[in-house]
C-alpha positions in Angstrom: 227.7 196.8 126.2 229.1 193.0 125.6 229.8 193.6 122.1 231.6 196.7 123.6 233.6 194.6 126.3 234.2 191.8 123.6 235.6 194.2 120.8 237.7 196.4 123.5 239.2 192.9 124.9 239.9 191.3 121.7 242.1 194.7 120.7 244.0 194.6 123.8 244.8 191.5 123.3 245.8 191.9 119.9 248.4 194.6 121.3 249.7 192.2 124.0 249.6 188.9 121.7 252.5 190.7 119.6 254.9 189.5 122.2 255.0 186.2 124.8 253.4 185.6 128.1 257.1 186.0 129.4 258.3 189.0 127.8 254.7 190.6 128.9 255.6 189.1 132.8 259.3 190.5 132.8 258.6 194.0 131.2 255.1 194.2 134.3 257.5 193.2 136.8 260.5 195.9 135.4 257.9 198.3 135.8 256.6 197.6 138.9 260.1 197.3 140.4 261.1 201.0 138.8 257.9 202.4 140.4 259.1 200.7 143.6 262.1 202.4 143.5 260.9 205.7 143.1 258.2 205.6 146.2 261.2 204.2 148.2 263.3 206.8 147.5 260.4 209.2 148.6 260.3 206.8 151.7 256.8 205.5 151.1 257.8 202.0 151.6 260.1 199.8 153.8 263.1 199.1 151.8 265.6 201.9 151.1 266.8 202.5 147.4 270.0 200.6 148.4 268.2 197.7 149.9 266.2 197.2 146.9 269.3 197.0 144.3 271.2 195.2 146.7 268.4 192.6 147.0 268.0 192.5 143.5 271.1 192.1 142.2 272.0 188.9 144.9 268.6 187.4 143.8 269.5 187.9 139.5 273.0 186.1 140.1 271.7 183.5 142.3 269.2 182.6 139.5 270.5 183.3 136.6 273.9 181.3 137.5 271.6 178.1 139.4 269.3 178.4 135.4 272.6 178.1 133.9 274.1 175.1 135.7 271.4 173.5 135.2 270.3 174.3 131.8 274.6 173.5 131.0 273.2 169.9 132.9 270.2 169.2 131.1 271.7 170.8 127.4 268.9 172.7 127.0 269.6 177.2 126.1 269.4 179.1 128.8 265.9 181.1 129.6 267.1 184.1 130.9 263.8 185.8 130.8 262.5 182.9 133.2 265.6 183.5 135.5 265.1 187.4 136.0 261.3 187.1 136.4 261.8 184.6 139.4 264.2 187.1 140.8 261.6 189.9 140.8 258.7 188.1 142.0 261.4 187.3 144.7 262.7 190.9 145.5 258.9 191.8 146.4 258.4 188.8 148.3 261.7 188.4 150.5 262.6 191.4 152.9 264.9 193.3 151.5 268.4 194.1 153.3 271.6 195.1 153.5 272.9 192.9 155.9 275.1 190.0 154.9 273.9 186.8 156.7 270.1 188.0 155.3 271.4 188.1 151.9 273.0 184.6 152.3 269.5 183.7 153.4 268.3 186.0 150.1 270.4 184.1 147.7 269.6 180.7 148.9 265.6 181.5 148.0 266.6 182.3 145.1 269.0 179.2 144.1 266.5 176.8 145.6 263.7 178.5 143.5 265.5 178.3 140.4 266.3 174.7 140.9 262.8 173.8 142.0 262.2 174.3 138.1 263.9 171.0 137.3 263.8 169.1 140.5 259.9 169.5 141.0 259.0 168.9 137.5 257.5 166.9 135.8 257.8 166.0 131.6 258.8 170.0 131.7 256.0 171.3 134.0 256.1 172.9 137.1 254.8 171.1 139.9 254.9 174.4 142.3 255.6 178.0 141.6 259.4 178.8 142.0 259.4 181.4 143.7 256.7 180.3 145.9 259.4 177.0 146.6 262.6 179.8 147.4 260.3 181.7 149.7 259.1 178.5 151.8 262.6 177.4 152.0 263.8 180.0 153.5 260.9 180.7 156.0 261.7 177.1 157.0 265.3 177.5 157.6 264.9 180.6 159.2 263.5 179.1 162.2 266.9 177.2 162.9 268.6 180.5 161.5 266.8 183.7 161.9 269.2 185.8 160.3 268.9 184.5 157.5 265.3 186.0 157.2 262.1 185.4 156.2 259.5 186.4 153.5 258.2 189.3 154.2 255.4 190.2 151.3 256.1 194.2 151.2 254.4 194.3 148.3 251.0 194.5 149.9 251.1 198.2 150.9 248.2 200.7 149.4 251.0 202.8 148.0 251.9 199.8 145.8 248.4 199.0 145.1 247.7 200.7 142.2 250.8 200.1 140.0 250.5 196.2 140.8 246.9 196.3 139.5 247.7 198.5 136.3 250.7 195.9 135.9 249.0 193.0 136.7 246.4 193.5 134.2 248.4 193.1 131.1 249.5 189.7 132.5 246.3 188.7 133.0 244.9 190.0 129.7 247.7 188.2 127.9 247.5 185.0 129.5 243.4 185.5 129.9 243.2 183.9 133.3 241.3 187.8 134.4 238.2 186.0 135.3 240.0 183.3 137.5 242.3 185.9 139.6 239.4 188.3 139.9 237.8 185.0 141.8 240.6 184.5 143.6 240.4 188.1 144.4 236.5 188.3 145.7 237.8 184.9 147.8 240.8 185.8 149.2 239.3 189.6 150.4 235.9 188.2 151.9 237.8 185.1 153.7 240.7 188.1 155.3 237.7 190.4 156.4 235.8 187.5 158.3 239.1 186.7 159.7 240.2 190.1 160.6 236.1 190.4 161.7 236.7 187.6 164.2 240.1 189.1 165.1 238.6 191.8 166.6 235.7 190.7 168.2 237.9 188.3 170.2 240.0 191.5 171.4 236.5 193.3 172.5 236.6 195.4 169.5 233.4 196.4 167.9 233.9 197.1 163.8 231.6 196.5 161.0 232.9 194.5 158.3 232.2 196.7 155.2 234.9 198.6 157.1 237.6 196.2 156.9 237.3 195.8 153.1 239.4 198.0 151.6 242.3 197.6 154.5 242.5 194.3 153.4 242.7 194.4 149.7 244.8 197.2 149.5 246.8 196.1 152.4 247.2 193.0 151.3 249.6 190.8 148.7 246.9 189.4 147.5 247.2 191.6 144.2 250.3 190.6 143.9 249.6 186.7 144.4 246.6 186.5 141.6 248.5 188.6 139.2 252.1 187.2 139.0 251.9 184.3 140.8 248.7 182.1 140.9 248.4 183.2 137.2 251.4 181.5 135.8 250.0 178.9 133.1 252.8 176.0 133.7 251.2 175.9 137.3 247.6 175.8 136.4 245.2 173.5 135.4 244.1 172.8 131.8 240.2 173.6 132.3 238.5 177.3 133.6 236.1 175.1 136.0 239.3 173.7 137.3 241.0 176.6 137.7 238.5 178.4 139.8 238.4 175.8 142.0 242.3 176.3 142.5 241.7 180.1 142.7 238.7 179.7 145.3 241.2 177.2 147.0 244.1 179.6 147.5 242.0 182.4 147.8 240.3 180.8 151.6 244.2 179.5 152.3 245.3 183.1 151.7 242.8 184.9 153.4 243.0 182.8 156.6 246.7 181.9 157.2 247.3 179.0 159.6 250.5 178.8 161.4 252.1 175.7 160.9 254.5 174.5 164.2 256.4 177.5 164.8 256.2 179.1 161.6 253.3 181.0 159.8 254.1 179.9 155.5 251.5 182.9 154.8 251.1 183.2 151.6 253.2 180.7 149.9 252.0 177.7 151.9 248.2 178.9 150.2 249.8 178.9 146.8 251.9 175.8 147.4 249.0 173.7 148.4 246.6 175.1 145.3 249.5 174.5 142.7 249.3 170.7 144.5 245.4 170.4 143.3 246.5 172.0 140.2 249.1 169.3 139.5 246.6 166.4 140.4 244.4 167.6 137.3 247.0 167.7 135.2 249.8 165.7 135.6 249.0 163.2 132.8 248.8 165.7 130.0 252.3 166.7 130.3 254.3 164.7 127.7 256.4 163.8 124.7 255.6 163.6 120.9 257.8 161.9 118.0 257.5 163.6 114.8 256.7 161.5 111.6 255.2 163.3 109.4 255.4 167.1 108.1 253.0 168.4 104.9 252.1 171.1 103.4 248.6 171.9 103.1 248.4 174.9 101.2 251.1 177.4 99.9 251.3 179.2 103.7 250.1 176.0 105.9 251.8 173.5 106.7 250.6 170.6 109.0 252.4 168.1 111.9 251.8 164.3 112.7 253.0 163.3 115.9 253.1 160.2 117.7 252.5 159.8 121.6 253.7 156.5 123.5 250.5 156.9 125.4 247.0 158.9 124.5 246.9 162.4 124.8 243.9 163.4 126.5 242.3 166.4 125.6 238.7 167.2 123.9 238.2 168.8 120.8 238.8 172.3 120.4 241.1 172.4 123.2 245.1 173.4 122.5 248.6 172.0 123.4 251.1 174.2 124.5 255.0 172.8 122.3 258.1 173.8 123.3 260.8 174.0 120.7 264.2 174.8 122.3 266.4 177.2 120.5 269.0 179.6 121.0 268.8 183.2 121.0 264.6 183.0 121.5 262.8 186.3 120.3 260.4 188.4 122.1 257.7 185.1 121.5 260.0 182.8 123.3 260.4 179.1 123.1 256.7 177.7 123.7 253.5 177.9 121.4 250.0 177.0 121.6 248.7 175.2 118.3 244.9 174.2 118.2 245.2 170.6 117.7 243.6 169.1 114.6 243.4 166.0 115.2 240.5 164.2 117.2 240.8 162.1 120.1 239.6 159.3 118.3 242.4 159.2 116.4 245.3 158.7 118.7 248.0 157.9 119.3 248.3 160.4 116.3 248.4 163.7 117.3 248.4 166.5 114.3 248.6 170.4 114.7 248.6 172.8 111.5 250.0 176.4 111.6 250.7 179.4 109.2 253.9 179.8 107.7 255.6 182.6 107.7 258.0 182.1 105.2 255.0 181.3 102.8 253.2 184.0 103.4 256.3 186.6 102.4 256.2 187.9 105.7 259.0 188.0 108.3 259.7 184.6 110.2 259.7 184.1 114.1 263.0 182.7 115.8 260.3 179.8 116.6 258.9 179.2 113.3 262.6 178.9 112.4 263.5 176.3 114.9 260.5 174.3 114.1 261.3 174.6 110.4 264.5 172.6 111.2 262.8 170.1 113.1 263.3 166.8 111.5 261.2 163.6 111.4 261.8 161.3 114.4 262.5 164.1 116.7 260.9 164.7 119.8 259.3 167.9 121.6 257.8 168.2 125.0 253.9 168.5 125.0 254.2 170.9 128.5 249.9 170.5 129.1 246.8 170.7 127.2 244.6 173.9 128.2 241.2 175.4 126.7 237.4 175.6 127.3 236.6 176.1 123.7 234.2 173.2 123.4 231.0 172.8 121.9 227.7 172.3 124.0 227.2 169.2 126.0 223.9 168.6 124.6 224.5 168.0 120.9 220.7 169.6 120.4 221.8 172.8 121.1 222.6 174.9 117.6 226.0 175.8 117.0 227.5 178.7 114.6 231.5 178.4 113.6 233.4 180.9 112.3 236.9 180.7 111.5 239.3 183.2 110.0 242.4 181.0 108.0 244.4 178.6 110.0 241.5 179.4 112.8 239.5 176.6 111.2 241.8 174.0 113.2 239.8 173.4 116.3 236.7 173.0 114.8 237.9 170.6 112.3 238.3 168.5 115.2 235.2 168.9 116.6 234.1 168.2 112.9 236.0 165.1 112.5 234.9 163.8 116.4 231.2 164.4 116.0 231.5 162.0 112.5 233.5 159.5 114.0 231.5 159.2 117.0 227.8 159.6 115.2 226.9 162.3 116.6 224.1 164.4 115.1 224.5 168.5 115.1 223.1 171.0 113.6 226.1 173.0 112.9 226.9 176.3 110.3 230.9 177.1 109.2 231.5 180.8 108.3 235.1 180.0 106.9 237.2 183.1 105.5 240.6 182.6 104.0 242.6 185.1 101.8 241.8 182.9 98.6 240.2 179.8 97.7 244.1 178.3 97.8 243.8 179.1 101.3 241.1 177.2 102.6 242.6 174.3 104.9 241.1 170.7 105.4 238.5 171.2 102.6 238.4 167.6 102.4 237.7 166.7 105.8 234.7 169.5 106.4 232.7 168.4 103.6 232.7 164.7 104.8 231.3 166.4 108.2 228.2 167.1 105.8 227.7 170.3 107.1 226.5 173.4 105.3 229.7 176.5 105.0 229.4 179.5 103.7 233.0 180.9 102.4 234.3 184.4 102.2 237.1 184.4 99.9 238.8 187.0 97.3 238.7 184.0 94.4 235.8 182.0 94.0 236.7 178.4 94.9 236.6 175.7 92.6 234.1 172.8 92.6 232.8 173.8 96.4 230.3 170.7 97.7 226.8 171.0 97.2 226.3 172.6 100.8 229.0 174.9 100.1 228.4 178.6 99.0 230.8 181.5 98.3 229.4 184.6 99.9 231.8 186.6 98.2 234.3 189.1 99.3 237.1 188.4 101.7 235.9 190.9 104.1 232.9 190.2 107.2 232.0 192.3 109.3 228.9 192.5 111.8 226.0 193.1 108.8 227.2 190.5 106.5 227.4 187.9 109.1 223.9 188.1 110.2 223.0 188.4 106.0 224.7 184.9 105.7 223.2 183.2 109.3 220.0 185.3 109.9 219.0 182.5 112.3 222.6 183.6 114.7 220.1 184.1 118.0 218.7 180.5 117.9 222.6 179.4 117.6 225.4 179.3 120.2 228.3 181.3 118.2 232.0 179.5 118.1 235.1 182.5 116.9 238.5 181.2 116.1 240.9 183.8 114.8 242.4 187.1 115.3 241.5 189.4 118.1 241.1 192.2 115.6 238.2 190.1 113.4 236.7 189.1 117.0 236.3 193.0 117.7 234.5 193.7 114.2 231.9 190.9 114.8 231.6 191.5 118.1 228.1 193.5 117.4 226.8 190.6 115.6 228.0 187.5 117.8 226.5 189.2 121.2 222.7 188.0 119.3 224.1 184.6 119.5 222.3 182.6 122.1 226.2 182.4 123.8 229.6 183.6 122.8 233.2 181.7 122.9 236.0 182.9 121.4 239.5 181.9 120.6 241.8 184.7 119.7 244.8 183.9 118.8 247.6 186.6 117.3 250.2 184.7 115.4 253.4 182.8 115.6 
């Protein structure tokens, strides 16, 4: 059944890593608004047709035109994609209307929340979720002006339910945060039903609370919240234990809204104070980096050196998100996540390797192209350093690696940390390039001293005396437990593509534990 789960996972997510966590946001949220249209036009839900457009179209210009100001400001190329997927998490959010002084109250959310993306920042991170911002704004002035409106959350309806959850799912699959919304979930639902629970018994109501359940969640935004909202990256912290904390904190905020003075902030306030927490774990890995040195490590790798003013903290197998503005961005956008080679004993240099397209003959990204051009001395934004893929606190515990090509980076740092620091594993690389050109940081593994086994087409030339060539290019689940019969005694590391994670699925679930990190390209 895990090998099942893992294999089935790792496909989806092969499917959804062709494009970027954006493009997968906007197209959920296109399709969720469509389907919104269509039950409004059947009446099922509060806004007419008209209403929705209307609402729509004032919250697109509002954004798109404050993104471009600002973007004109900063000389940075516009993100459009980020501009229309603030103004549809908006246009579920806000109450849409036809009447003008709401709409002036409609377009001010939606300035104010694309301007909260440069005024609460900070070294290109979002301090709160925009959209979240817009909405508390205009709650707030609403209570001066109340025809300028309020947030409304429409969204939660039962009639909605079931589209935001089938659309919500491929933006949590793609950014893999379904684990930490589905604790936000069980949080938010159990806090709303002792709430309502209380509610009731205060009004001399008797009701059991297994009742109140499904009212709640399917009543609720709180759908809506985990899946486009609390799961945006850029407001989350770098680590999963921190980030359940932040979803079990916004899920109690949610699920028991306070009024604050003489205005209840609902939903946004809960999100608002969680992306707060969020902020406080991570504000210090948002930062710069100066390129000074670019290499080539084989003919399809190449490698980065960069150099922070200050350390750049992160532990070893973990992953830094680079942003490399560019004009005309494809479907992958601006930002990737690169493994970072390096180990944290060896700031403040900071290296990251990656697979060149070009190289390999096959077609070349709109990012790969912009970081091509990047020369030595410039500077790109670092926007946070995320991951769990670590090895075992206690370094008694067994430990299996497998890496598929450039996958090899994060455990080179682990690799290069453990001998740097003494410390004593017992530790086996399954390492599986194309050919024996292919195989990265050769150099650097064997001084780790431990044993590999490589799977290549070519047999590679002068391998180390605890290096063997298994043969072959391909693994699947059989070959790997031929080459590591001792895989149960061992907790099993994966670092490659979702499709190679599927295959060895049946093998890895004998593995004492299983962590993967799938990755689909650049």
């Amino acid at each position: 059944m895990i090998a099942s789960l893992t294999s089935f996972s790792n496909r989806v997510f092969a499917v959804l890593g062709r494009m970027s966590m954006y493009r997968v946001v906007f197209l959920a949220l296109v399709g969720l608004s469509v389907v919104a249209l269509l039950v409004s036009m059947l009446g099922l839900v509060a806004p007419t047709p008209v209403e929705l457009i209307v609402t729509l179209a004032v919250l697109a210009v509002a954004c798109v035109v404050t993104d471009a100001i600002a973007h004109r400001v900063v000389r940075l190329p516009l993100r459009l994609e980020s501009a229309l997927i603030t103004s549809f998490i908006l246009v579920f959010v806000l109450r849409p209307t036809l009447e003008p002084a709401a709409l002036g109250g409609i377009a001010i959310a939606g300035v104010v929340a694309s301007a909260s993306k440069y005024l609460l920042a900070w070294r290109g991170r979002h301090i709160f979720n925009p959209a979240a911002v817009g909405a508390t704004v205009l709650t707030l002035l609403s209570v001066a002006v109340p025809a300028l409106g309020a947030s409304s959350w429409w969204v939660g309806t039962p009639v909605l339910a079931a589209p935001v959850i089938l659309f919500g799912l491929a933006v949590l699959w793609r950014t893999e945060k379904v684990r930490v919304i589905a604790l936000f979930l069980v949080v938010a639902v159990g806090v709303g039903v002792v709430r309502t629970s209380v509610q009731y018994q205060q009004a001399g109501i008797a009701v059991e609370g297994a009742d109140l359940v499904w009212p709640v969640l399917w009543s609720s935004p709180f759908l809506f919240l985990g899946a486009f909202m609390l799961s945006e990256p850029l407001t989350l912290p770098p680590r999963r234990w921190q980030q359940l904390i932040v979803a079990a904190l916004v899920g109690v905020l949610a699920g028991w809204p306070i009024d604050v003075g003489a205005v209840g902030l609902g939903q946004e306030r809960a999100l608002l104070i969680g992306n707060l927490l969020a902020f406080a774990f991570t504000f210090r890995t948002a930062m710069r980096l100066t390129l000074t040195r670019r290499r080539h490590l084989t003919p399809t790798v190449q490698e980065l050196t960069f150099r922070t003013k200050r350390p750049l903290r992160f532990a070893p197998g973990q992953f830094l998100e680079l942003d490399v503005p560019h004009r005309r961005p494809d479907a992958r956008g601006t930002r990737r996540e690169f493994s970072i080679v390096s180990a944290p004993a060896d700031a403040p240099d900071v290296r990251v390797a990656f697979r060149d397209a070009v190289g390999a003959g096959a077609p070349q990204s709109s990012y790969k192209k912009a970081l091509a051009d990047v020369t030595e001395g410039s500077s790109l934004a670092v926007t946070g350093v995320w991951g769990d893929f670590l090895l075992p606190t206690s370094t008694s515990s067994p430990v299996l690696m497998v890496a598929a090509g450039i996958g090899v980076t994060p455990f080179v740092s682990q690799l290069r940390q453990a001998r740097l620091t003494e410390q004593d594993r017992d530790v086996v690389l399954v390492y599986i390039a194309s050919e024996a050109s292919e195989l990265v940081y050769r150099e650097e593994i064997e001084a780790s001293g431990v044993p590999v086994v490589v799977f290549t087409r070519d047999e590679p030339a002068g391998l180390a005396p605890h290096w063997r060539w298994a043969r072959g290019v391909r693994l699947d689940a059989d070959g790997l437990i031929r080459v590591v019969p001792d895989i149960a005694m061992r907790h099993a590391y994966i670092s490659g593509p979702p499709r190679l994670i599927a295959d060895l699925a049946p093998a890895l679930e004998r593995a004492r534990s299983i962590t993967t990190d799938a990755f689909s390209g650049y």
